[in-house]
C-alpha positions in Angstrom: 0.0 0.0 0.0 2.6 2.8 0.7 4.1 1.7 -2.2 1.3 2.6 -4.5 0.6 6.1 -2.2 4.2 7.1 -2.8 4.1 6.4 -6.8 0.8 8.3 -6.6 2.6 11.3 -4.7 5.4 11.0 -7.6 2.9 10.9 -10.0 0.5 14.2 -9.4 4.0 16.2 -8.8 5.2 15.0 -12.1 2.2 16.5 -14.0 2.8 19.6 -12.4 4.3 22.1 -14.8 7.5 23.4 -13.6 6.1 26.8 -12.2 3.6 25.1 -10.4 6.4 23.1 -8.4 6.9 24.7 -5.1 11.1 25.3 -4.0 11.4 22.1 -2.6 9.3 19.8 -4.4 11.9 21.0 -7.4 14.6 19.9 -4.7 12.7 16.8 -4.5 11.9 16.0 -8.1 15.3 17.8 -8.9 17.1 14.5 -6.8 14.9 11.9 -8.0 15.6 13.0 -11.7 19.5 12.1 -10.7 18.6 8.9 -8.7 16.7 7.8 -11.5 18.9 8.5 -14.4 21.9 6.6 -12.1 19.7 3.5 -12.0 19.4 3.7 -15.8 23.0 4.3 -16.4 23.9 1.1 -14.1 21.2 -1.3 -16.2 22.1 -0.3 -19.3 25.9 -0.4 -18.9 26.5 0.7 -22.2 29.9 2.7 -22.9 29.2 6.4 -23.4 25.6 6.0 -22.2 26.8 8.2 -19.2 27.3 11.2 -20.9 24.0 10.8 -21.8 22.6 10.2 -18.1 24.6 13.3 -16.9 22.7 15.8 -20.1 19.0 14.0 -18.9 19.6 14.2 -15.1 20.3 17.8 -15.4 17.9 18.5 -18.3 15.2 17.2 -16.5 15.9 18.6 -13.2 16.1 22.4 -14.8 12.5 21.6 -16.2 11.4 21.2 -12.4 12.0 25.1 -12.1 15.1 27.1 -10.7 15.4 25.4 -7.5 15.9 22.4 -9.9 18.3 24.0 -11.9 20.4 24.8 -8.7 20.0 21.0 -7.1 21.2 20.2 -10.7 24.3 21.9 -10.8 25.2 21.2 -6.7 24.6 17.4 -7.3 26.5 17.7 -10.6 29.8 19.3 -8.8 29.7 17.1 -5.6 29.0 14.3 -8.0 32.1 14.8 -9.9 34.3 15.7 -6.7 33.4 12.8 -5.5 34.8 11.2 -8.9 37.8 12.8 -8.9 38.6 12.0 -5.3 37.3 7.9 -5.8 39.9 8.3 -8.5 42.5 10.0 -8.0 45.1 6.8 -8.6 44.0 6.8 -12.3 46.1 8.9 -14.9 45.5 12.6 -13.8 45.1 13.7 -17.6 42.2 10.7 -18.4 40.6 11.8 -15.4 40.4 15.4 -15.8 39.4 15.1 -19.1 36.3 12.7 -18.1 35.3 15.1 -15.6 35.5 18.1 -18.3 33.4 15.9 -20.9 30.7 15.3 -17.6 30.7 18.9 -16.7 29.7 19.6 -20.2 27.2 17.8 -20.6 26.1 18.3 -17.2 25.9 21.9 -18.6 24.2 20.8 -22.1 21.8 19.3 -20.4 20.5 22.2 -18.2 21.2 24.9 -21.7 18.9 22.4 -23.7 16.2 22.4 -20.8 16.1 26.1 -20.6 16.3 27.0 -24.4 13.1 24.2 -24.9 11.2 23.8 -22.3 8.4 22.0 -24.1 10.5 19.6 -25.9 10.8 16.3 -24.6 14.2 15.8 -23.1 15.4 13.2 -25.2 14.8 14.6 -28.1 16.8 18.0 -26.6 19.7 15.2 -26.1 20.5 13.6 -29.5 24.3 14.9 -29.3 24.3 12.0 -26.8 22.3 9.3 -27.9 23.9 5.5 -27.8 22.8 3.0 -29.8 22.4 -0.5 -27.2 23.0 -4.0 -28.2 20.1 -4.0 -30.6 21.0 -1.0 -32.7 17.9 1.2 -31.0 19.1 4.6 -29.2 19.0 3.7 -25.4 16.6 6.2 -23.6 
């Protein structure tokens, strides 16, 4: 039963458009955007399907409204701290240069959401689009 009370909850804030979305439900919604596009990123496994989890986490969360803009880019920076200090035993030049390519499209993804709000986000993302095993772009 809670279960079902706490999809409902997701649900009715999800329909909400993004100036409808009080500060923290846009926190709220804002986190759950990057939880969910994690969980993606670690079932699909696919090589450069990251970047694209990064663009939609951050796309997605700007949609929610400014205080989803801002829990975009804090989550983004600690996110990639948190990289950088994981792996800091890897080659310094590899690393720096993943982090830059997640920044930008940590950054890509928020631009897109702004400029087109109406547009669906994966169709705002196609820079980033990875095909899976079966040759069909992984969403």
């Amino acid at each position: 039963m809670y279960k079902n009370y706490k999809q409902k909850i997701i649900e009715v804030l999800q329909e909400k458009k993004s100036e409808q979305y009080t500060p923290l439900q846009q926190i709220m919604l804002g986190g759950m955007d990057f939880w969910n596009s994690y969980q993606d990123m670690r079932k699909k496994n696919l090589i450069g399907f990251d970047k694209y989890a990064h663009a939609r986490a951050n796309a997605n969360a700007t949609k929610r409204g400014k205080y989803g803009e801002k829990t975009a880019e804090f989550i983004s920076a600690f996110r990639e701290l948190n990289d950088a200090l994981k792996h800091h035993y890897q080659n310094p030049i590899d690393l720096a240069f993943d982090i830059q390519e997640d920044l930008n499209a940590n950054k890509y993804g928020r631009e897109q959401a702004k400029k087109y709000p109406n547009i669906p986000t994966h169709e705002l993302l196609q820079k980033y689009w990875v095909k899976d095993e079966t040759g069909q772009v992984a969403k």
